[in-house]
N, C-alpha and C positions, 0 to 999 in steps of 0.2 A: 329769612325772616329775622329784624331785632329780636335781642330778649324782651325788650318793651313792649314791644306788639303780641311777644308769647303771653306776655302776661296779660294784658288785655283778653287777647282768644280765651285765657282760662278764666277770667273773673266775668266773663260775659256769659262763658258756657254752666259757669257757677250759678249767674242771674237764673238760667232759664230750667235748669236740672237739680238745684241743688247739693248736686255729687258729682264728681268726675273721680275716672280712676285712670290710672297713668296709661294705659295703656289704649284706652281712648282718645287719650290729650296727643300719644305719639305720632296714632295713625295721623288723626286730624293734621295733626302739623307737620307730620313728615320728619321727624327726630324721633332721637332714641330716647328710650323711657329714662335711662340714666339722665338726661339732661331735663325732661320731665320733672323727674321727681327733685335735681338741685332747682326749679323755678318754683315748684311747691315749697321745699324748703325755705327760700328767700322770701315768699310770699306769705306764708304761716310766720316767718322770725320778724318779719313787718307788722302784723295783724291781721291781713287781708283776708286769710280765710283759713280753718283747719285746720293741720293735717292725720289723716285714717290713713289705717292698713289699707293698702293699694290705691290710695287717692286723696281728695281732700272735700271738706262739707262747707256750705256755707255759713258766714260769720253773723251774716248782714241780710235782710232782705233786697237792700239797695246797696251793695259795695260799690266802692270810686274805684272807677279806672285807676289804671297806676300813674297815672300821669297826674292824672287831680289828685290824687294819695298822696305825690312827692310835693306838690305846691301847696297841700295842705299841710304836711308835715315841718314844712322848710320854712314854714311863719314859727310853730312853737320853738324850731329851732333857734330860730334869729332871737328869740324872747330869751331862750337857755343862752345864747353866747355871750350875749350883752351883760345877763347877768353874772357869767365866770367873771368875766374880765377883770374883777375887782380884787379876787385871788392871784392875781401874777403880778408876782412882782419883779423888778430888774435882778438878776443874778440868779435867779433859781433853776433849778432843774426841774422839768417837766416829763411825766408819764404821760402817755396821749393811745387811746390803743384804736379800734378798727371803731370803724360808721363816720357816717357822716356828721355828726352834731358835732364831733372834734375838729372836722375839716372847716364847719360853720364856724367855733370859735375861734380856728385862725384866722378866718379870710375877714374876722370883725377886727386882730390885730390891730394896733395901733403901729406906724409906716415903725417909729422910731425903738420898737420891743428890744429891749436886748436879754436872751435868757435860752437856755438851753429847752431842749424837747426829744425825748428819746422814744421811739413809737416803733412800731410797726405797723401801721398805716401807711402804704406805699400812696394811696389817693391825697396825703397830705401835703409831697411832693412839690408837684406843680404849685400850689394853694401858698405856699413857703417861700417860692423861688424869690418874690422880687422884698423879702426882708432881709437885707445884709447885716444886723446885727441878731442873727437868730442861729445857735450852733445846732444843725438838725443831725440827730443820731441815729441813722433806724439800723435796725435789729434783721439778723438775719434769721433761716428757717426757710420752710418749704410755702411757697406760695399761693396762695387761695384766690383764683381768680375771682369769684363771684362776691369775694368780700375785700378786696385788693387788699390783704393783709398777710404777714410772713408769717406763720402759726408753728410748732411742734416744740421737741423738746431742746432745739437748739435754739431756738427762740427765747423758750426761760430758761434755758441756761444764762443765755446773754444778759439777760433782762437783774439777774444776781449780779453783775456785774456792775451796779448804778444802786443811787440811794437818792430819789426822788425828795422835793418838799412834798411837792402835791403829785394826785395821780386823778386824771380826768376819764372816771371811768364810763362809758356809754354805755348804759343799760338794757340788754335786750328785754327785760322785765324785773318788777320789783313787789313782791307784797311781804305785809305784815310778818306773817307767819314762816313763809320761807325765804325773807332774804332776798338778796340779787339772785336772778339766774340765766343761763345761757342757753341757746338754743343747740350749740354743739360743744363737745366733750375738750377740744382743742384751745378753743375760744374762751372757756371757765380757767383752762389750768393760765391760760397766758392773762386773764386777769388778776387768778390769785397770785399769778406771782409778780404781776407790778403792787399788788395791794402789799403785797409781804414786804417789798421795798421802797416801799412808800411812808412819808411821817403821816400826809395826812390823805385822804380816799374821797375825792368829790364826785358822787354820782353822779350823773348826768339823767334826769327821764321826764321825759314827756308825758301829756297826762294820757297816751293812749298804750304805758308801758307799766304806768298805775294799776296795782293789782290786777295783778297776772303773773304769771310762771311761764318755766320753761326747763326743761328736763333736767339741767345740770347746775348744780349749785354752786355759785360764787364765793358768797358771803353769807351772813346773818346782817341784820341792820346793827348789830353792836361794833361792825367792822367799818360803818359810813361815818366820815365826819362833816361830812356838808350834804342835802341834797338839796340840788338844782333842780326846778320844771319850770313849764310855761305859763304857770300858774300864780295866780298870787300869793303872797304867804300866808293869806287869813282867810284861804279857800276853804271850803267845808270836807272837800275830799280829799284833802293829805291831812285831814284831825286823826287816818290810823295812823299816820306816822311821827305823829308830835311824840313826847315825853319818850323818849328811846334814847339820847343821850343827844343827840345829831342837831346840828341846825337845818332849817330848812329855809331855802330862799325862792 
């Protein structure tokens, strides 16, 4: 079985239960709860549902399949890329770290980009191939397949090694009070430390990453100099995040 379809089997058995606990999802599907519980993870760091001691609750009365989830997300995406673009300029160096909203701002590139991009994002790859004026850097580290990104401490170590303009960070969640933060412990340290080697910190979040948390803390908002969403700028729901020093676009 896809992991796409695993994820379906759970956000359906969510519809009709409310709860699952890993060890139900394993029989059902005939996998080990280890692999259970990284689809819960992946699935809670997207929005889609929870996650509880031994399982996950629902978010929604009516949650979207994963597949309506990714073509629902991959419009506010395309909204976020278009508007980075205005931030790159010829000759800079570029932070770029895991998800997809990065991989969206490349594949919006313009054919003739010329500018470096130093990431760990291995899904950026392919998305990069046919731009010959584009120096791609990635970073080495121990490899996370469920998030195609090279994570640990060899990772930032590397990552000291570069002095970004800008650093396009993808926000696994952003509110007021605490700041960016991340859904795992690997993922925060390898953001603060492109933020550390970064001039300037452009968030990236959508507005379904708008006030919300996530266990491990990034930053404060006094560490963003730009944030990006899907959103207009004169929307009523990023007024928490105006007067904080930051723009917002």
């Amino acid at each position: 079985m896809l992991k796409e379809e695993r994820f379906d089997h759970i956000l359906e058995a969510l519809k009709e239960k409310e709860k699952v606990t890993y060890e139900t999802l394993a029989t059902d599907l005939k996998v080990s709860e280890d692999t259970i519980l990284r689809d819960i993870d992946f699935l809670h760091h997207n929005g889609m549902l929870s996650k509880v001691r031994g399982g996950a609750i629902l978010l929604s009365k009516n949650p979207l399949n994963f597949q309506d989830r990714t073509s629902h997300l991959s419009e506010g995406k395309q909204v976020i890329a278009l508007k980075a673009q205005q931030f790159i300029k010829s000759g800079m160096t570029v932070f770029m770290d895991g998800g997809t909203t990065n991989c969206t701002i490349a594949a919006h590139l313009p054919v003739d980009a010329k500018f470096r991009i130093v990431t760990n994002n291995m899904a950026l790859i392919p998305v990069l191939a046919r731009f010959k004026n584009i120096e791609l850097i990635l970073l080495g580290g121990a490899y996370n397949r469920d998030t195609e990104t090279n994570l640990g401490a060899k990772t930032c170590e590397e990552i000291g090694n570069y002095i970004a303009d800008i650093y396009f960070l993808g926000a696994c969640a952003i509110q007021q009070q605490f700041g960016v933060t991340a859904a795992f412990a690997e993922e925060a340290a390898t953001k603060q430390a492109m933020l550390n080697a970064a001039k300037q910190t452009i968030v990236l979040g959508n507005i379904e990453k708008l006030n919300s948390t996530e266990p491990f803390k990034v930053c404060g908002l006094e560490a963003i100099s730009i944030l990006i969403t899907d959103l207009p700028g004169n929307d009523e729901q990023l007024n928490p995040y105006r007067n904080n020093g930051f723009k917002i676009v």
